[in-house]
C-alpha positions as CSV (number, residue, x, y, z in Angstrom):
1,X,2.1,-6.1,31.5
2,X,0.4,-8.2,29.3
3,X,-1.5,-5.5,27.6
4,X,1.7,-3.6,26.8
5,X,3.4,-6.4,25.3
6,X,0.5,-7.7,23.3
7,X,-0.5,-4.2,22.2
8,X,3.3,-3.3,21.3
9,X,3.2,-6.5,19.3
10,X,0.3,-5.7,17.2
11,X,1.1,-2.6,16.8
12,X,4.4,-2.9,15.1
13,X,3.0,-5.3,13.2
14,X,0.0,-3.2,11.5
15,X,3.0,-0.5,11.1
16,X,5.3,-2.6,9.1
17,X,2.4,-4.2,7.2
18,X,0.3,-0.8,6.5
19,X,2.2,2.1,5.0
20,X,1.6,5.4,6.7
21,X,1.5,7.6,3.4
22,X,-2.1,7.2,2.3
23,X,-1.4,6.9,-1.5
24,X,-2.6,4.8,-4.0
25,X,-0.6,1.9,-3.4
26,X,-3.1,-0.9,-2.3
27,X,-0.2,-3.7,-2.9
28,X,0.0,-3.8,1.3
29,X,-3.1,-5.8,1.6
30,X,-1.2,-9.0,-0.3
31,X,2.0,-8.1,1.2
32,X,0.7,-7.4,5.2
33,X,-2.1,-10.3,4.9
34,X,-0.4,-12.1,7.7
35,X,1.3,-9.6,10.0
36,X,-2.3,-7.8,9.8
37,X,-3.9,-11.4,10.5
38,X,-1.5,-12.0,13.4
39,X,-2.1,-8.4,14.9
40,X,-6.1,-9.0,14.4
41,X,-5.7,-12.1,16.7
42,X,-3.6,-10.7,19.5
43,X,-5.6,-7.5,20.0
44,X,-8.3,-9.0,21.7
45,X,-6.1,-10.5,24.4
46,X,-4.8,-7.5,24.5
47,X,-7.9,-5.6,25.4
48,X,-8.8,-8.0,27.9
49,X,-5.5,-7.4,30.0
50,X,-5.9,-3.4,29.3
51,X,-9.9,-4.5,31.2
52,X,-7.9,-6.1,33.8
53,X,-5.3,-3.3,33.6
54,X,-8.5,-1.1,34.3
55,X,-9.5,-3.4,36.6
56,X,-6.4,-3.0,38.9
57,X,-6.2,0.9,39.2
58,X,-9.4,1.1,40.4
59,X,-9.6,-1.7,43.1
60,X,-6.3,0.4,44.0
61,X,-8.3,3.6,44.4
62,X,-10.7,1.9,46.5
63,X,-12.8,4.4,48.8
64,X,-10.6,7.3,47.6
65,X,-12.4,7.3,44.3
66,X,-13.2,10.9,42.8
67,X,-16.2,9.8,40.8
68,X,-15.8,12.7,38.2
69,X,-12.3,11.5,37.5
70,X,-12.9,7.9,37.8
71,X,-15.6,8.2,35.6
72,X,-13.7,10.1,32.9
73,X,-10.7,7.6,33.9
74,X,-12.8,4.8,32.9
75,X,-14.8,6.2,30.2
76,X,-11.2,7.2,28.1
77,X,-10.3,4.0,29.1
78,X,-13.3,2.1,27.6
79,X,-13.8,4.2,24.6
80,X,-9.8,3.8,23.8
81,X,-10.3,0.1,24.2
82,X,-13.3,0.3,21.5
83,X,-11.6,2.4,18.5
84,X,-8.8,0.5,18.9
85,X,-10.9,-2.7,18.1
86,X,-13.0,-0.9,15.3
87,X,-9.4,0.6,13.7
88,X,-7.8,-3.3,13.7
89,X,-11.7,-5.0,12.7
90,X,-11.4,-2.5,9.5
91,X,-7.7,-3.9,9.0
92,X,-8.8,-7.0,9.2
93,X,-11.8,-6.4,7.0
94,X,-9.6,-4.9,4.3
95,X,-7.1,-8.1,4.2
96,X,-10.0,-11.1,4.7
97,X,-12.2,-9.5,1.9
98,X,-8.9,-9.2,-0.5
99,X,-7.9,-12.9,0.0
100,X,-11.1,-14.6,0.7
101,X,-12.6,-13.0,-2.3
102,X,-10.0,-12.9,-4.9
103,X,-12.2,-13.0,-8.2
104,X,-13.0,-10.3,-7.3
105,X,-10.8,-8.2,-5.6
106,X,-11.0,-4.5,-4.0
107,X,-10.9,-1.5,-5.4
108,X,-8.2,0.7,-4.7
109,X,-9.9,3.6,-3.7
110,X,-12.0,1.4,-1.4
111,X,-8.6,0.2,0.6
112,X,-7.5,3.8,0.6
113,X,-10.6,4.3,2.0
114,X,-9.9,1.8,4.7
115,X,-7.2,2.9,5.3
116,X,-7.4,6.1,5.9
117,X,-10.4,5.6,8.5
118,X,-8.8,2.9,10.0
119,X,-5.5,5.6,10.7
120,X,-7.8,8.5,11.9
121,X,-9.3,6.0,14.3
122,X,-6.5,4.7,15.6
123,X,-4.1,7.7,15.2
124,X,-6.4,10.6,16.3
125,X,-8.9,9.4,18.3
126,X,-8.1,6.7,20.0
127,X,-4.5,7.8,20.9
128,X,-6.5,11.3,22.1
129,X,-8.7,9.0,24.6
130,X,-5.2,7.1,25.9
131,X,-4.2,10.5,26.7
132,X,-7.4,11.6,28.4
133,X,-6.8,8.1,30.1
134,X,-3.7,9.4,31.4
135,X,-4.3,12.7,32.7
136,X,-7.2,11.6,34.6
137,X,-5.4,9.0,36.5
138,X,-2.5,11.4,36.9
139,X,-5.2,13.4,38.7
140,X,-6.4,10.9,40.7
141,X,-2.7,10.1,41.7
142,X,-2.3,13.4,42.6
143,X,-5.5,13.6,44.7
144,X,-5.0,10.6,46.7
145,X,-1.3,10.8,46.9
146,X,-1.8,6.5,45.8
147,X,1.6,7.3,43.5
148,X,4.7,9.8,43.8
149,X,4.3,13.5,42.6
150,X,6.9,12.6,40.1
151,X,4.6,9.9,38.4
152,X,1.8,11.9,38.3
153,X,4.1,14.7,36.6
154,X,5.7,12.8,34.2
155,X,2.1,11.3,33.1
156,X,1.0,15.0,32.6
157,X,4.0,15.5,29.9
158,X,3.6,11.8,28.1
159,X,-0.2,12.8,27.8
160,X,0.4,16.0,26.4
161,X,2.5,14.5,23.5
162,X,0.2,11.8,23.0
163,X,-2.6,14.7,22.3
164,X,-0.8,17.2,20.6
165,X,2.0,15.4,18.2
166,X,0.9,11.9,17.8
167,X,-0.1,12.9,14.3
168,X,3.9,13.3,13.4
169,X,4.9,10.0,13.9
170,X,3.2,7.0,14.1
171,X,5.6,5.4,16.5
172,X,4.7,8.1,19.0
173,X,1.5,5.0,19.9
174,X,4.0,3.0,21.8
175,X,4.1,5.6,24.5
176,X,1.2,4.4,26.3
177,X,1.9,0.3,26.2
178,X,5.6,2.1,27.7
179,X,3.9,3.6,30.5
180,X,1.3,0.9,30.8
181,X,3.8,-1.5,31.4
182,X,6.0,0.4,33.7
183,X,3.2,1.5,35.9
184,X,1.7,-2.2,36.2
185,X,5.9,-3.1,37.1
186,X,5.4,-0.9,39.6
187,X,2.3,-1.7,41.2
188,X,3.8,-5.1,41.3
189,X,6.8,-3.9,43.5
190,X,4.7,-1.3,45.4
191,X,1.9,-4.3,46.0
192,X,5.3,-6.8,47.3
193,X,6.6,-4.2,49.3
194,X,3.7,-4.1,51.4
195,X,2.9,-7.9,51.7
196,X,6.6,-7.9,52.6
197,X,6.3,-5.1,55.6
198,X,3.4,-7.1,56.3
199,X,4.4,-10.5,57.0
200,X,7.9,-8.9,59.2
201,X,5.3,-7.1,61.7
């Protein structure tokens, strides 16, 4: 829950504060110097809840664990985890190096440089790895019947829009912080429920 709300907040923040259209306007970096900074310092929390996040699903698994699809589960999940941090590191870059270092500031082509890495990071390859991340566990879900069919089937469909039309709007990221947060709420209820049935035996 964390993680969503953390990584929502970041990431609405780096939208509003970086323009999507790579053109040569580099007036953002003056203009997004502290949505970007405040972004830059919640993403690390952030990626320690999505760890514990991680953490969770596969205590859940427990001695059901497919290794293959564990391993890709966790793998997505780690490599997600580490472009995200490179894509908001270069947006922090950008912004410390243009206010620290005013005499001299950047070149424009160099923060349309930035840019533009730091958005093919974040939007293509990272959001492809959440979506590995998600079919993979949907798998698992499926395997060890841990979650309802219907979970597991509506994680196939969010996946598939994450890999194949992320690149037509940028607000299509917030999907997976959405479905993080609603499976962790559910774990939660699943995880009272039982304590619950527990304790009236």
């Amino acid at each position: 829950i964390l993680f969503a709300l953390l990584f929502a907040v970041s990431l609405v923040l780096v939208r509003l504060a970086i323009p999507a259209d790579l053109s040569s306007d580099a007036s953002w970096v003056e203009s997004g110097t502290r949505q970007v900074t405040l972004a830059a310092s919640l993403m690390p929390l952030a990626g320690i809840a999505f760890l514990w996040f991680v953490g969770v699903i596969r205590d859940r698994i427990g001695e059901l664990e497919d290794r293959f699809v564990s391993t890709v589960f966790l793998g997505s999940s780690l490599l997600f985890l580490a472009m995200v941090f490179t894509s908001m590191a270069i947006a922090g870059g950008l912004v410390t190096s243009s206010t620290n270092y005013s005499e001299k500031p950047l070149a424009e082509d160099v923060i349309v440089f930035g840019r533009a890495v730091m958005l093919q990071i974040s939007n293509v390859y990272a959001l492809r790895m959440a979506g590995v991340c998600m079919i993979s566990l949907a798998t698992i879900w499926l395997r060890t019947r841990l979650m309802p069919p219907w979970l597991a089937g509506s994680t196939y469909l969010l996946a598939l829009l994450l890999l194949l039309v992320v690149n037509l709007s940028l607000w299509v990221t917030l999907i997976f912080p959405a479905w993080v947060f609603f499976i962790s709420v559910l774990i939660l209820i699943m995880n009272f429920r039982q304590t619950h049935a527990a304790v009236a035996r």
